[in-house]
MARKETOR-748313 format. One record per residue (C-alpha): residue number from 0; residue in three letters; x, y, z. Coordinates in steps of 0.001 Angstrom, whole numbers. Each point is the difference from the previous one (the first is absolute). Example, Ala and Ser with C-alpha at 12.3 -4.5 7.8 and 13.67 -1.06 7.14 Angstrom:
<pos: 0; code: ALA; px: 12300; py: -4500; pz: 7800>
<pos: 1; code: SER; px: 1370; py: 3440; pz: -660>
END
This chain:
<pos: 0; code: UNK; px: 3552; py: -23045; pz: 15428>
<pos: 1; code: UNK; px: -563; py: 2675; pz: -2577>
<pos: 2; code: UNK; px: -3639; py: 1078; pz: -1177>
<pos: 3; code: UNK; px: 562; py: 2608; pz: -2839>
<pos: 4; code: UNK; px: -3089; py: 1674; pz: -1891>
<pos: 5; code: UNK; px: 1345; py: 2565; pz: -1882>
<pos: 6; code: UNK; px: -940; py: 2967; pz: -2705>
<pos: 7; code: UNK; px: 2710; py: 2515; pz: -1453>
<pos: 8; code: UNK; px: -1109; py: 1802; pz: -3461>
<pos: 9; code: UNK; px: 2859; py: 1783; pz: -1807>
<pos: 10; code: UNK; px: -2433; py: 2357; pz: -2482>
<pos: 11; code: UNK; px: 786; py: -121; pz: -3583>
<pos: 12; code: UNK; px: 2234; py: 3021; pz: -921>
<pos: 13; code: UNK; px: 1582; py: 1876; pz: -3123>
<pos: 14; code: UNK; px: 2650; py: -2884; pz: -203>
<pos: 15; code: UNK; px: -814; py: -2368; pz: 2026>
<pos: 16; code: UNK; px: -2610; py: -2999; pz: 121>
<pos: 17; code: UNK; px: -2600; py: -207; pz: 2837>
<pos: 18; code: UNK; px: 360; py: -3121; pz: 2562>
<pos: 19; code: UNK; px: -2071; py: -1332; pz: 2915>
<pos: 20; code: UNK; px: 1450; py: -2603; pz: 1979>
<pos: 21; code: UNK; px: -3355; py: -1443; pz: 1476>
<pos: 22; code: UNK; px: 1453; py: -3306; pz: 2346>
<pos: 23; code: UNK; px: -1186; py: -1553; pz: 2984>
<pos: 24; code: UNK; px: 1535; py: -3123; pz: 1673>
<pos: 25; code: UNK; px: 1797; py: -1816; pz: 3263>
<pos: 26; code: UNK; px: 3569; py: -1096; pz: 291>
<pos: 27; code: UNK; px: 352; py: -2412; pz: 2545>
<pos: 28; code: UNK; px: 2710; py: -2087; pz: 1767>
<pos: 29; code: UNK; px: 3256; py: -1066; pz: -2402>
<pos: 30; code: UNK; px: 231; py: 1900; pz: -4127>
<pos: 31; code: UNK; px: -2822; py: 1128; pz: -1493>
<pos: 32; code: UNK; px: 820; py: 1690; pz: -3584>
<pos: 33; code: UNK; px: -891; py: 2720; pz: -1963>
<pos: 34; code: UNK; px: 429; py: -1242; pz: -3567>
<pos: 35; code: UNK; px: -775; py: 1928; pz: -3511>
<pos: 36; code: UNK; px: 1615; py: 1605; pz: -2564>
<pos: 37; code: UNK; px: 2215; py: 3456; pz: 392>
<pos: 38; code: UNK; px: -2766; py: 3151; pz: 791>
<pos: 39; code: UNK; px: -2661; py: -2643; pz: 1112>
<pos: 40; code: UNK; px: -209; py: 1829; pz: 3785>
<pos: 41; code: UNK; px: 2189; py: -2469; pz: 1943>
<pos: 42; code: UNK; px: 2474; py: 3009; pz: 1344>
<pos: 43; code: UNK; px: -2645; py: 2460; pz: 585>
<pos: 44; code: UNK; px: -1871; py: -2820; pz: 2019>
<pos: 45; code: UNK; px: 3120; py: 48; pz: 2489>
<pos: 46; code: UNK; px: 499; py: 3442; pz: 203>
<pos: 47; code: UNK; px: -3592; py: 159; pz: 1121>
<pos: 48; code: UNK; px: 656; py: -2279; pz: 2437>
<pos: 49; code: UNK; px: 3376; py: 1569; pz: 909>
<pos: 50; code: UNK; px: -1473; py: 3611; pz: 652>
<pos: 51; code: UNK; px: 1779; py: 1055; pz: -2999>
<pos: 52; code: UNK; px: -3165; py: 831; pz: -1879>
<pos: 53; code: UNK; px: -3427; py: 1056; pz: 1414>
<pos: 54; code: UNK; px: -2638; py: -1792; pz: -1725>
<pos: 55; code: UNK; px: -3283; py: 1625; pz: -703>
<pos: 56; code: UNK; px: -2102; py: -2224; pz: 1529>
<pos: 57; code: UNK; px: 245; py: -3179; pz: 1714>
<pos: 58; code: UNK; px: 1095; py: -1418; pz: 3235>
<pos: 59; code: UNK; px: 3655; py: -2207; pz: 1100>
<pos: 60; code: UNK; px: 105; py: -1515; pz: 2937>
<pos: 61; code: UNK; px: 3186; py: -2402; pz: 982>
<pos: 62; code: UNK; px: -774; py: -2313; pz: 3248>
<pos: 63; code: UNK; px: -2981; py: 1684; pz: 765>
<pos: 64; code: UNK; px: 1528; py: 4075; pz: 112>
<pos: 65; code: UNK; px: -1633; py: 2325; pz: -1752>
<pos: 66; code: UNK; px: 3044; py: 1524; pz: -2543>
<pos: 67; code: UNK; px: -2149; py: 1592; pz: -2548>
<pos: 68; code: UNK; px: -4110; py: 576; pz: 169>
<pos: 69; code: UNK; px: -1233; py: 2434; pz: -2767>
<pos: 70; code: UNK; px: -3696; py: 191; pz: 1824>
<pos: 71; code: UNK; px: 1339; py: 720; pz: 4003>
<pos: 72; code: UNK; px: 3110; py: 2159; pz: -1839>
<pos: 73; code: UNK; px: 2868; py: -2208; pz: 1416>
<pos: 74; code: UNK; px: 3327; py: 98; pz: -1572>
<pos: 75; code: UNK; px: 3308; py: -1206; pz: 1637>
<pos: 76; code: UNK; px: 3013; py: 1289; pz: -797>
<pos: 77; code: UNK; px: 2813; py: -2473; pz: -984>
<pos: 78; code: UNK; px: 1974; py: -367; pz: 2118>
<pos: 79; code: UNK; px: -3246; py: -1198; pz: 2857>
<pos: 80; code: UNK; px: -1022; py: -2521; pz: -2394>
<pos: 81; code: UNK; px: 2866; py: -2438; pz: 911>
<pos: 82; code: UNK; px: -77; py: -1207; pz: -3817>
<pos: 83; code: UNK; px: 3492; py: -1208; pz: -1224>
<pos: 84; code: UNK; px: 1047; py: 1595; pz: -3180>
<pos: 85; code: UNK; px: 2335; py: -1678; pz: -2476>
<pos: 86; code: UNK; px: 504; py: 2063; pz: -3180>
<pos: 87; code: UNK; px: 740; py: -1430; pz: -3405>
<pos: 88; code: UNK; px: 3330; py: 2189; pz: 448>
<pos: 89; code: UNK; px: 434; py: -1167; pz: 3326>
<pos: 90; code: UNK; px: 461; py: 4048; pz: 1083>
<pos: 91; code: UNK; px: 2364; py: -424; pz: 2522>
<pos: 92; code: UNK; px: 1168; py: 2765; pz: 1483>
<pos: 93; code: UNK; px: 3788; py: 962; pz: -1865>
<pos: 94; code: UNK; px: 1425; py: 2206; pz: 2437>
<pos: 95; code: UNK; px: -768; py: -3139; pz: 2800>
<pos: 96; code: UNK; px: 2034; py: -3333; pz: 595>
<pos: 97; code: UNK; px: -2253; py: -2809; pz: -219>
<pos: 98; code: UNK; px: -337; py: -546; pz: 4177>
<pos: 99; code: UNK; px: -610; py: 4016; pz: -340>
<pos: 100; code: UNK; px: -3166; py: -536; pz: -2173>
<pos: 101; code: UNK; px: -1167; py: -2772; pz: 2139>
<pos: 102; code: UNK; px: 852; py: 1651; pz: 3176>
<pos: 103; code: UNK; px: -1897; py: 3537; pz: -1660>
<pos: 104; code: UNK; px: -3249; py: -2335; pz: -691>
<pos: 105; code: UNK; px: 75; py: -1510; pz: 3461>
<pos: 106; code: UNK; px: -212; py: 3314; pz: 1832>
<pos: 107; code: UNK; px: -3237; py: -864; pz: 1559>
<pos: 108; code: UNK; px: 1844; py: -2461; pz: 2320>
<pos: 109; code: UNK; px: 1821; py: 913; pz: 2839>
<pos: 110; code: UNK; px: 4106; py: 48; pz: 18>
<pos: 111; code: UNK; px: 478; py: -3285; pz: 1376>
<pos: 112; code: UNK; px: -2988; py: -1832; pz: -1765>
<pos: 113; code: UNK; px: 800; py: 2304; pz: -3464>
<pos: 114; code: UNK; px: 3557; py: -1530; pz: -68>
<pos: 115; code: UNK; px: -912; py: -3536; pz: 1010>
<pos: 116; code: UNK; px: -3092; py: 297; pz: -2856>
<pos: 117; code: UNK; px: 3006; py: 988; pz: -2742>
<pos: 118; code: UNK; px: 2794; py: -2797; pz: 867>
<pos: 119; code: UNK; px: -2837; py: -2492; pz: 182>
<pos: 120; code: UNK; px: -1329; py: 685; pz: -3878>
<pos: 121; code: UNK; px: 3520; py: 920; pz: -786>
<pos: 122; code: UNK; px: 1247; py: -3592; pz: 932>
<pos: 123; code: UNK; px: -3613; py: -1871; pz: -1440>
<pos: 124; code: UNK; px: 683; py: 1979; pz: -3581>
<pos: 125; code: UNK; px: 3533; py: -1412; pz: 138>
<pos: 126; code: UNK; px: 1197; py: 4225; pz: -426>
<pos: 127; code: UNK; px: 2058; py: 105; pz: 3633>
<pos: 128; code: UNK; px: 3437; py: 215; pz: -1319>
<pos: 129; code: UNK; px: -880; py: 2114; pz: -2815>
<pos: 130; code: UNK; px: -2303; py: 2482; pz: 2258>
<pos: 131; code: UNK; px: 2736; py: 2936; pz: -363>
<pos: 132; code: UNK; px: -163; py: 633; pz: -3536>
<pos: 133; code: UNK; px: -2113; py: 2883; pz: -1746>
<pos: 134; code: UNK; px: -2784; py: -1329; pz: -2254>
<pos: 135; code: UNK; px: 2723; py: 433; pz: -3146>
<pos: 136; code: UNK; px: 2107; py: -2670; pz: 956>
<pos: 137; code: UNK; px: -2552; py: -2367; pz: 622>
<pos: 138; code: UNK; px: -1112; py: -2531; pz: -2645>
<pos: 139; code: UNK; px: -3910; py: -155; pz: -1741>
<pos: 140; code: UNK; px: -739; py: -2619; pz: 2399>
<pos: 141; code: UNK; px: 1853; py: 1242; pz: 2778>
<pos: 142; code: UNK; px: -1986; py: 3431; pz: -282>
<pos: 143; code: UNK; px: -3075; py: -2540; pz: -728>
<pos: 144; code: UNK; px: -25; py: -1611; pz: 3666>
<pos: 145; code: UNK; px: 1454; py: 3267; pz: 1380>
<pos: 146; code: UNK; px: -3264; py: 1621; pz: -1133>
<pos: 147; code: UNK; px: -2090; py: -2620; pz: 1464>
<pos: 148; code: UNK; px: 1630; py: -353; pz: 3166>
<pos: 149; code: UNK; px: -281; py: 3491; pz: 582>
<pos: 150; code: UNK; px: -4370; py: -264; pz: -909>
<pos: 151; code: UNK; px: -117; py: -2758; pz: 2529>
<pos: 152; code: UNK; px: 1926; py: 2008; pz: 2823>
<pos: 153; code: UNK; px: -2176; py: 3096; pz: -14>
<pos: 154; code: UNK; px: -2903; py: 676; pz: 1451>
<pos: 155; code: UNK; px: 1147; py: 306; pz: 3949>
<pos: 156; code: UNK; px: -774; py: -422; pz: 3534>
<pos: 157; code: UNK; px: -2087; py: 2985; pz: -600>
<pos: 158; code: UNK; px: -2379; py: -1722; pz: -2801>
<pos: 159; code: UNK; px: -306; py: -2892; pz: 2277>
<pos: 160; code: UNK; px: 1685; py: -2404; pz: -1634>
<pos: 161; code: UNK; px: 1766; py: 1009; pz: -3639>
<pos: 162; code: UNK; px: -695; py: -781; pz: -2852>
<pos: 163; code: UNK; px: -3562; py: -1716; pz: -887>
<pos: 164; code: UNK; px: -113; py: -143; pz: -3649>
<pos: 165; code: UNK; px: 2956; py: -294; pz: -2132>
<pos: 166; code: UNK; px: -396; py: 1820; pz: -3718>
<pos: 167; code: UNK; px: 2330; py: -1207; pz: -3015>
<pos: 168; code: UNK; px: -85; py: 1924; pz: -3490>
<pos: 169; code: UNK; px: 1648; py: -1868; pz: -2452>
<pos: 170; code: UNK; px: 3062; py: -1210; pz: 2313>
<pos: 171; code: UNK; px: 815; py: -2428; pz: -2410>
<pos: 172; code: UNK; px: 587; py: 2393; pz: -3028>
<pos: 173; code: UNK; px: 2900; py: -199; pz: -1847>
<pos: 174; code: UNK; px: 1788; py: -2333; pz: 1977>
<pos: 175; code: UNK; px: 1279; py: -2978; pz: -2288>
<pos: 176; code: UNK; px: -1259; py: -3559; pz: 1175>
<pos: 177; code: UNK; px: 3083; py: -810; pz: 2931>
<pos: 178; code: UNK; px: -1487; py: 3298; pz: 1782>
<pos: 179; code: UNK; px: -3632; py: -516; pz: -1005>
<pos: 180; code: UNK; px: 217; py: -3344; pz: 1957>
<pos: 181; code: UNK; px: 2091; py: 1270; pz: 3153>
<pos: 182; code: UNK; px: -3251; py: 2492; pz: -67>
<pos: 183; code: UNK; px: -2578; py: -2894; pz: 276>
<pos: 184; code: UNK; px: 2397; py: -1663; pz: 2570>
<pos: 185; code: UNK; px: -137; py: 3129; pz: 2141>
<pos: 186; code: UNK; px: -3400; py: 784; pz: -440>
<pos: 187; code: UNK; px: -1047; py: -3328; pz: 934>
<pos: 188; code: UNK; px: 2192; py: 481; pz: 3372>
<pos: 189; code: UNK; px: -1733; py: 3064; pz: 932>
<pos: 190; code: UNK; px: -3671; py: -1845; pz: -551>
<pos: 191; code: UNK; px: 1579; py: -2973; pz: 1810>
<pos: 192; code: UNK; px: 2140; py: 1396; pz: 3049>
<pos: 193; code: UNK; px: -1656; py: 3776; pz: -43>
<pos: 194; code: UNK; px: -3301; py: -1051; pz: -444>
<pos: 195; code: UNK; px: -1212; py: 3394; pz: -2172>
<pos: 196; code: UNK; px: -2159; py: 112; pz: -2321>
<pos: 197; code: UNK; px: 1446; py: 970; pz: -3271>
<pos: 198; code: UNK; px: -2175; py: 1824; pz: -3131>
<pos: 199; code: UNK; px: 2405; py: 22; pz: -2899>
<pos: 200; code: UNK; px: -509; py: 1574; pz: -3354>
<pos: 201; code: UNK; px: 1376; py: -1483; pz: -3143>
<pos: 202; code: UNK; px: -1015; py: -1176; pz: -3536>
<pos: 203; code: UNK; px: 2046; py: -2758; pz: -164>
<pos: 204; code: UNK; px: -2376; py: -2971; pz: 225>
<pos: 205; code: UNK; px: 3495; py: -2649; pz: 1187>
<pos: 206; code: UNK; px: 320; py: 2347; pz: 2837>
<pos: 207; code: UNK; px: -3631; py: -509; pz: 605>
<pos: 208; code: UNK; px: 172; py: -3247; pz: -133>
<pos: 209; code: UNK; px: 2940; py: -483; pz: 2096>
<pos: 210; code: UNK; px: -1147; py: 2491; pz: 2986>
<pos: 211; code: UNK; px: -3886; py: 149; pz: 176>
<pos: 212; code: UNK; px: -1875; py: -1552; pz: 2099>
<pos: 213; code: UNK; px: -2899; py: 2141; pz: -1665>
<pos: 214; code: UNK; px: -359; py: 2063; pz: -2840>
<pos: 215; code: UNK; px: -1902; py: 3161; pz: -1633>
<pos: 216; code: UNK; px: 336; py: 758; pz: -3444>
<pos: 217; code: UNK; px: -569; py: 3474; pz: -742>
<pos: 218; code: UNK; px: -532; py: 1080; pz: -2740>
<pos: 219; code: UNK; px: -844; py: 3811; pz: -1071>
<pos: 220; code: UNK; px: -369; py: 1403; pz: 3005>
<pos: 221; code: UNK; px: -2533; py: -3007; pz: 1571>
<pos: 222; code: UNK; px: 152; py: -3788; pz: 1506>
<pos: 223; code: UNK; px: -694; py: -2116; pz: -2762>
<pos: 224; code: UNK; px: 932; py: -2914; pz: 1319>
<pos: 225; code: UNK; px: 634; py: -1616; pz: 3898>
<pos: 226; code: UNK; px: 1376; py: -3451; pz: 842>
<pos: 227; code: UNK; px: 2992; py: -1957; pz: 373>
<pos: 228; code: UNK; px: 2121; py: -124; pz: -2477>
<pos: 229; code: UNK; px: -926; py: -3174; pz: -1225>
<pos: 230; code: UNK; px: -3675; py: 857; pz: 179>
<pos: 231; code: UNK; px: 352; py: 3062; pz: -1891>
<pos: 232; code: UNK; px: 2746; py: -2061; pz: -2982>
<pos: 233; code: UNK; px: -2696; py: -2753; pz: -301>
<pos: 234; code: UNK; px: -2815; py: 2155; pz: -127>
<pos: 235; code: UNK; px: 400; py: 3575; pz: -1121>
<pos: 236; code: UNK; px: -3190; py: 893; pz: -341>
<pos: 237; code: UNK; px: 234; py: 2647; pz: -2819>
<pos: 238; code: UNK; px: 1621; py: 231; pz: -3280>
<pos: 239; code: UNK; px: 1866; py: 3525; pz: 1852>
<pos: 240; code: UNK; px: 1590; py: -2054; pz: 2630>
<pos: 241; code: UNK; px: 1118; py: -3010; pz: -2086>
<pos: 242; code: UNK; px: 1415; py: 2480; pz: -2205>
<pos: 243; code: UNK; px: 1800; py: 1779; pz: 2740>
<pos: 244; code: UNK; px: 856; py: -3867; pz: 1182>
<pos: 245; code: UNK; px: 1893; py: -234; pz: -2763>
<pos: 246; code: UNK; px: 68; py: -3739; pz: -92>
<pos: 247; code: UNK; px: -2820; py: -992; pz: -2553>
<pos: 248; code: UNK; px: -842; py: -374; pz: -3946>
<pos: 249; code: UNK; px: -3462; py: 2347; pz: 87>
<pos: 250; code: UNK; px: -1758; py: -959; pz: -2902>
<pos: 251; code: UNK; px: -3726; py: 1726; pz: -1135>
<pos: 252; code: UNK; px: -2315; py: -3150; pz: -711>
<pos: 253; code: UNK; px: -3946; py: -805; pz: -228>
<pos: 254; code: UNK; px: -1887; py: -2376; pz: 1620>
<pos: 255; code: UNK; px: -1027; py: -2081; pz: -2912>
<pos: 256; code: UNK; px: -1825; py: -3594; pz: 1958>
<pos: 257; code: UNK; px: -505; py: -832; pz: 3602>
<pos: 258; code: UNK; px: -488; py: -3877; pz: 1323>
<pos: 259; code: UNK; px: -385; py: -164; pz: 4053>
<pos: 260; code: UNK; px: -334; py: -4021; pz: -717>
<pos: 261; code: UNK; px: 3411; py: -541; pz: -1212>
<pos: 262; code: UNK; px: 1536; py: 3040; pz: 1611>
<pos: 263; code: UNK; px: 814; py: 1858; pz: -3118>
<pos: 264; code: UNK; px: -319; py: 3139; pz: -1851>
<pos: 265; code: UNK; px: 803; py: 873; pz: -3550>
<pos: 266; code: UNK; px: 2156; py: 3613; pz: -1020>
<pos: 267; code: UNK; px: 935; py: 1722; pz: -2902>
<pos: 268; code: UNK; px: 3161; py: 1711; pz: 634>
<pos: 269; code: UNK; px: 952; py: 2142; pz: -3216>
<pos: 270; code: UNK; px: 361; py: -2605; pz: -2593>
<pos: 271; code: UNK; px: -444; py: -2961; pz: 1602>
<pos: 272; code: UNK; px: -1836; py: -1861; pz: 2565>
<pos: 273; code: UNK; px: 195; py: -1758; pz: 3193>
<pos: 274; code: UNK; px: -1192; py: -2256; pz: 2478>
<pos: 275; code: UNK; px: 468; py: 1234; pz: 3613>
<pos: 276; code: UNK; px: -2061; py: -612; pz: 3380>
<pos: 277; code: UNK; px: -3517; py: 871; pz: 128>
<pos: 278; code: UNK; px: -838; py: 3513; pz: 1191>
<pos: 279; code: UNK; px: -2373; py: 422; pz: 2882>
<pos: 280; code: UNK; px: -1835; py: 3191; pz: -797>
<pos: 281; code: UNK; px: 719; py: 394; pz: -3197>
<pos: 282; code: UNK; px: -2133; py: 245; pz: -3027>
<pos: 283; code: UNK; px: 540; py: -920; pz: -3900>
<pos: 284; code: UNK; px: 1379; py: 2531; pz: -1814>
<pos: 285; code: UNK; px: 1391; py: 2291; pz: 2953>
<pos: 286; code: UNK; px: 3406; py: 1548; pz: -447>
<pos: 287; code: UNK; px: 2704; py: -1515; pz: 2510>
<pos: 288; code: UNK; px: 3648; py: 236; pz: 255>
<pos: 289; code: UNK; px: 2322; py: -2797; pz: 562>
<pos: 290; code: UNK; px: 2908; py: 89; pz: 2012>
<pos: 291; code: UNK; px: 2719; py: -2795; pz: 297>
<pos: 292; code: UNK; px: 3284; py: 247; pz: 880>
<pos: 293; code: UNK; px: 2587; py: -1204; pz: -2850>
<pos: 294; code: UNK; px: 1753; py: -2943; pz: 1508>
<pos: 295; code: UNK; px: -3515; py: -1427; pz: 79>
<pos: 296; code: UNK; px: -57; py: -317; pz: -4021>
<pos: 297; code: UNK; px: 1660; py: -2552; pz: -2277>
<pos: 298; code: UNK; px: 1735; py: 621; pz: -3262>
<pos: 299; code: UNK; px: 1147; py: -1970; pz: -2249>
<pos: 300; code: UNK; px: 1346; py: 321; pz: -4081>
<pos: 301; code: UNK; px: -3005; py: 127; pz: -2448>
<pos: 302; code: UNK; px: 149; py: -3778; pz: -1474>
<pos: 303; code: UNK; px: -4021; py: 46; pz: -966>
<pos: 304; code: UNK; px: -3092; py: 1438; pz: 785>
<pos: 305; code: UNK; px: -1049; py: 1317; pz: 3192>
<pos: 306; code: UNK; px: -1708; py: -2481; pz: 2488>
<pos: 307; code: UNK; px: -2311; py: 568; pz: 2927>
<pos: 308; code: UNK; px: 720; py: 2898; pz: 2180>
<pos: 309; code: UNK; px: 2913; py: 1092; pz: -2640>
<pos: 310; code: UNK; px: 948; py: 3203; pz: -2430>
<pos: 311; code: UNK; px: 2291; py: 284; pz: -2447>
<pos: 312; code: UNK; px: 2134; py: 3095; pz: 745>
<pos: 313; code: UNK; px: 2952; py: 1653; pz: -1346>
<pos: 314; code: UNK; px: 2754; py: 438; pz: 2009>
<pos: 315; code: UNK; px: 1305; py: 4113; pz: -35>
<pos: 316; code: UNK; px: 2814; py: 166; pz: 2552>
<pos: 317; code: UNK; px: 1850; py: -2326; pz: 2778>
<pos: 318; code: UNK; px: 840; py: 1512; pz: 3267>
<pos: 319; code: UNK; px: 2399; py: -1599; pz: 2382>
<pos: 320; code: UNK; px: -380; py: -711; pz: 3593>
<pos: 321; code: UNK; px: 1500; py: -887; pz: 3229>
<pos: 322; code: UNK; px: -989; py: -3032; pz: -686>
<pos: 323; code: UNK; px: -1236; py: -637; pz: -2966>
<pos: 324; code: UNK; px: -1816; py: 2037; pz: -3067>
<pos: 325; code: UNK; px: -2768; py: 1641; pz: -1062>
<pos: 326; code: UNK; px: -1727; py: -391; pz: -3514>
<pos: 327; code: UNK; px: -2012; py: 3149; pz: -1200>
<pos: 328; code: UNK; px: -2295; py: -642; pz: -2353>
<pos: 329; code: UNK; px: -1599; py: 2155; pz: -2435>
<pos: 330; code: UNK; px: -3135; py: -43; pz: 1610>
<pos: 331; code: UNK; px: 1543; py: 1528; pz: 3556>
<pos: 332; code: UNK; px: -559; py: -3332; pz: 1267>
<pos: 333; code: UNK; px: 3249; py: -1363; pz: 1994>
<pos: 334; code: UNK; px: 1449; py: -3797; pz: 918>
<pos: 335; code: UNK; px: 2359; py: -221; pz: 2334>
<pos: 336; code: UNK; px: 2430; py: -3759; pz: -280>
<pos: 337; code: UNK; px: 3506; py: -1016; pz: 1426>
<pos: 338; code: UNK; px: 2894; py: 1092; pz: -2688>
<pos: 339; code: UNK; px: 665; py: -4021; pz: -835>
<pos: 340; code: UNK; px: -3571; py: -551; pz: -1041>
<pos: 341; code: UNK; px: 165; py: 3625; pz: -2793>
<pos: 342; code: UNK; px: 3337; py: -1153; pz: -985>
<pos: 343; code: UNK; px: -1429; py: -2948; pz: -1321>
<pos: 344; code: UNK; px: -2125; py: 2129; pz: -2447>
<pos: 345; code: UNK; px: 1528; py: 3159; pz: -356>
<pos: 346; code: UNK; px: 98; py: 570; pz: -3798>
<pos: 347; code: UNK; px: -4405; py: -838; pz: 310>
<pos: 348; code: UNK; px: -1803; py: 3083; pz: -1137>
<pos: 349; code: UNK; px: -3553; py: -992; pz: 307>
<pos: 350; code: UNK; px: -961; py: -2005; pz: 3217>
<pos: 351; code: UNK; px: -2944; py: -1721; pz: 1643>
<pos: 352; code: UNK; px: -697; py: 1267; pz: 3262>
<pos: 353; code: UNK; px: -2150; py: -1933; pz: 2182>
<pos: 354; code: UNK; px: -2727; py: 1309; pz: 2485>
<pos: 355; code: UNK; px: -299; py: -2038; pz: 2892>
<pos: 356; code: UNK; px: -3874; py: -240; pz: 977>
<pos: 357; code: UNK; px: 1020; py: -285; pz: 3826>
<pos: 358; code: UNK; px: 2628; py: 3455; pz: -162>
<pos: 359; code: UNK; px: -2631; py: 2223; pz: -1686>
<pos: 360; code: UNK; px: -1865; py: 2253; pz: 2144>
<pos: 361; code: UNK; px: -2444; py: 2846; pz: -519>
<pos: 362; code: UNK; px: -288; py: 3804; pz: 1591>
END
């Protein structure tokens, strides 16, 4: 168990912008994630934890040791905080075979244990007959699991025990999807057989989904958002986080009528207006923002006038996908449908998109 509270200020400079990364949280058992866009914090957060970067105040404890305490002045070095580094470059050491970079990071153990330690993670990673070869000639994910293997060996007799906490910056990046999912694979090996717990850093939210068992967004340097993953997708909380979600239509909209009887509400988004579900809390004539996601609309050709819960759009641009397409409409509002279902109406240039009552939801 991790419990981070931590404060670093970088002062604004002559070229530079000012930051504070102001975070404070617990990583438990299995993946917890640090998720948010590129200079939210998320590296910096592990470095603090790492020993890497003193923070100006807070306190980090990991299983109940001290490794950082701003107030008593306690501040482990590295390489006694039995954290398990893996670098979004891997950094494996080039003048080293691959057993030589595991055997360097298990120095802690003695001889006998140290070499027993290496050909046991050498043989779980599946890198035994390739453990002669210098970082070069190894492959993205060979390096990959040859990185991680070497974070979970380290640590030592002399730590009492290795590795506690296992940190992961990006891992993932730049891999195409065959190596991305040999990561997951291996990763959920290490939370399976190893038992660590694992913090990872990344902004993509499949990862996220795919690994976490819980999640932080952060976002500009603070926690604005803590659950699972399906907590935090279902309910972001904040127009910042569903933005940084990525997954949602956010439309600005006004409470226009509110009926608790028949569970209902009344909004005016932009041009038109819509039914959705009444709004605990809310008030006629406040300002909300929808969010739903676009494979929860309908769209159809224009053949009429708009019904209930509809708008007549025009459609600016069609974006394929994996599987299916997108439909961008001129008012940034997207629909997502299979590629059968657009091909049917493909030369329509005004459509009626449809607002479910039930999919609409309000931050």
């Amino acid at each position: 168990m991790i419990e981070a509270r931590i404060r670093k200020r970088f002062r604004q400079g002559r070229e530079s912008a000012g930051f504070t990364l102001d975070v404070e949280f617990e990583a438990g058992p299995g993946v917890t994630v640090l998720f948010g866009a590129s200079g939210a914090g998320k590296t910096l957060t592990l470095d603090c934890i790492a020993g890497f970067v003193k923070p100006d105040e807070g306190r980090i404890l990991l299983d109940d040791v001290i490794l950082f305490d701003a107030v008593s002045g306690v501040n482990l070095p590295p390489r006694e905080r039995r954290c398990g580094y893996v670098f979004q470059n891997y950094a494996l050491f080039p003048h080293m075979t691959l057993r030589e970079n595991l055997t360097f990071a298990a120095g802690g153990w003695p001889r006998a244990e140290r070499r027993r330690k290496v050909n046991e993670v050498l043989e779980r990673f599946r890198l035994a007959d390739i453990a002669g070869r210098m970082p070069h000639e190894l492959s993205g994910g060979q390096k990959q699991r040859g990185s991680i293997a070497r974070a979970l060996v380290g640590g030592g007799a002399s730590h009492s025990g290795g590795t506690r906490i296992l940190l992961l910056d990006e891992p993932a990046q730049g891999l195409d999807a065959p190596l991305r999912e040999e990561f997951y694979a291996v990763l959920r090996q290490v939370k399976a057989e190893f038992g660590t717990p694992a913090l990872l850093v990344t902004h993509s939210l499949e990862e996220c989904c795919a690994l976490a068992d819980y999640m932080h967004v952060v976002s500009a340097g603070r926690l604005a958002r803590s659950g699972t993953p399906r907590e935090v997708i279902e309910e972001p909380g904040s127009a910042d986080v569903a933005r940084l979600l990525g997954l949602y239509n956010l439309i600005s909209g006004e409470v226009r009528a509110l009926d608790p009887g028949r569970n209902r509400s009344r909004l005016k988004l932009g041009e038109f207006e819509v039914e959705a579900r009444y709004l605990p809390g809310r008030l006629i004539g406040d300002r909300v923002t929808v969010y739903v996601r676009p494979a929860e609309l309908r769209a159809s050709p224009k053949d009429g006038r708009p019904g209930v819960n509809q708008a007549a759009l025009v459609l600016r641009q069609v974006v394929d996908l994996a599987e299916g397409v997108r439909l961008e409409f001129e008012s940034g509002i997207a629909v997502e449908m299979t590629r059968a279902d657009y091909a049917l109406s493909a030369a329509a240039r005004e459509w009626l998109v449809e607002f479910p009552a039930s999919s609409l939801r309000v931050l």
